[in-house]
C-alpha positions in Angstrom: 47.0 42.8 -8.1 45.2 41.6 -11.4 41.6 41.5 -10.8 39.0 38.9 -12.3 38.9 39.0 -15.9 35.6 40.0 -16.4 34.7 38.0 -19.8 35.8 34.2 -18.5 36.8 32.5 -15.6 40.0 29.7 -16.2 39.7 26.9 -14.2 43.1 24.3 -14.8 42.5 21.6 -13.4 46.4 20.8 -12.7 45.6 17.1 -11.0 42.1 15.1 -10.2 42.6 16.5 -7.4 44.1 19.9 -7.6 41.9 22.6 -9.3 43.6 26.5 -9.8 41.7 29.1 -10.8 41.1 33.0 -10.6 40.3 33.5 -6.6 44.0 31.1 -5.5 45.9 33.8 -8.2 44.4 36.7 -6.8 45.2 35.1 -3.3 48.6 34.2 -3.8 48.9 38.1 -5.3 47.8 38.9 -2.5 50.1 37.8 -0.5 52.6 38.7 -2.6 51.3 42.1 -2.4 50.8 42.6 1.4 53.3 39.8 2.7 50.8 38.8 5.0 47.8 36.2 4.8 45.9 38.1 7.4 46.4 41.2 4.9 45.9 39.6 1.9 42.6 37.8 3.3 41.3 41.1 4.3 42.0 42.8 0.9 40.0 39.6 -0.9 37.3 39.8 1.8 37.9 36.5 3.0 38.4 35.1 6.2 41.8 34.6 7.7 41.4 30.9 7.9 40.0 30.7 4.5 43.0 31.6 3.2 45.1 29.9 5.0 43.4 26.9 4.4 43.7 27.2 1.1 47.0 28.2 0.8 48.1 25.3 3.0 46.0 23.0 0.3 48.0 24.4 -2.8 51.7 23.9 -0.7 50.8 20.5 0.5 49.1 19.8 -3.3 52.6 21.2 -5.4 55.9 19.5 -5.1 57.4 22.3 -3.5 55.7 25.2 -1.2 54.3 27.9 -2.9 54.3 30.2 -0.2 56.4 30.3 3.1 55.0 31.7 6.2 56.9 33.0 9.0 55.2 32.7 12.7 55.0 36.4 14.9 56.7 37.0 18.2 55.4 39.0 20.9 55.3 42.2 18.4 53.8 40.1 15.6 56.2 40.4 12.8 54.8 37.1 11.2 54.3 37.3 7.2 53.9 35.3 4.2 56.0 35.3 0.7 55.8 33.9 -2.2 58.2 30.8 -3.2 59.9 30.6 -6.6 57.8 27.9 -7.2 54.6 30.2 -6.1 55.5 32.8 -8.4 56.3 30.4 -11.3 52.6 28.6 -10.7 50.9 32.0 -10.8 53.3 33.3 -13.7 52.2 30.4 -15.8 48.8 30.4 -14.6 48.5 34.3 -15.9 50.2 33.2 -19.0 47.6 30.3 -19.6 44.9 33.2 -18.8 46.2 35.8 -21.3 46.2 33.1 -24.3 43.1 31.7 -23.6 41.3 35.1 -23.7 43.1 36.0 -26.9 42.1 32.4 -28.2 38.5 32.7 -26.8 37.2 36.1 -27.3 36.6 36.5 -30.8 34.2 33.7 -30.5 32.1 35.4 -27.7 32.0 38.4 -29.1 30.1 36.5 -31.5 28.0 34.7 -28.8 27.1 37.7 -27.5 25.8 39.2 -30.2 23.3 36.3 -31.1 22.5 36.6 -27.0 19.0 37.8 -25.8 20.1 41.5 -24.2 18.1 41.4 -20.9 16.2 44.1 -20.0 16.8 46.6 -17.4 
């Protein structure tokens, strides 16, 4: 699972009303991950319904699902997995990500060094 980069957070917002950013990639990594929301949830520290939620929100806000969930039987056996258009959405989201950091960091190296260091 990629973790936060540490020096900017991308926000794309795709539509007015659809907004993607770092915490739905590391979600839908998640998932990918573990197979599972509850899993996944539990690895972000999030609550189950919090994720769910906002997975149902991005596969009712693409044109196709990004994820497809499977429902449990008596033994559980329920899971999650990333559609092909969920791993194209975070594929192009981490692309987006890697050249805007190569675009953007020279320029806050720069920042930071005219920044006022606080003290510890």
């Amino acid at each position: 699972m990629v973790k936060h980069n540490k020096d900017f957070h991308l926000r794309i917002h795709v539509t007015p009303s659809l907004s993607f950013g770092p915490g739905k990639a590391q979600l839908l990594e998640a998932v990918h991950k573990t197979g599972s929301i509850s899993a996944a949830a539990r690895a972000m520290r999030m609550s189950y319904r919090r994720a769910w939620l906002l997975l149902d929100e991005l596969n009712s806000q693409f044109a196709k699902p990004v994820i497809r969930k499977s429902k449990g039987g008596k033994g559980g056996g329920g899971g999650a997995e990333l559609t092909t258009e969920g791993q194209a959405v975070l594929k192009l989201y981490r692309a987006v990500e890697r050249k805007t950091a190569a675009g953007l960091l020279p320029a806050l190296k720069k920042l930071r060094k005219l920044a006022k260091v606080p003290r510890r």
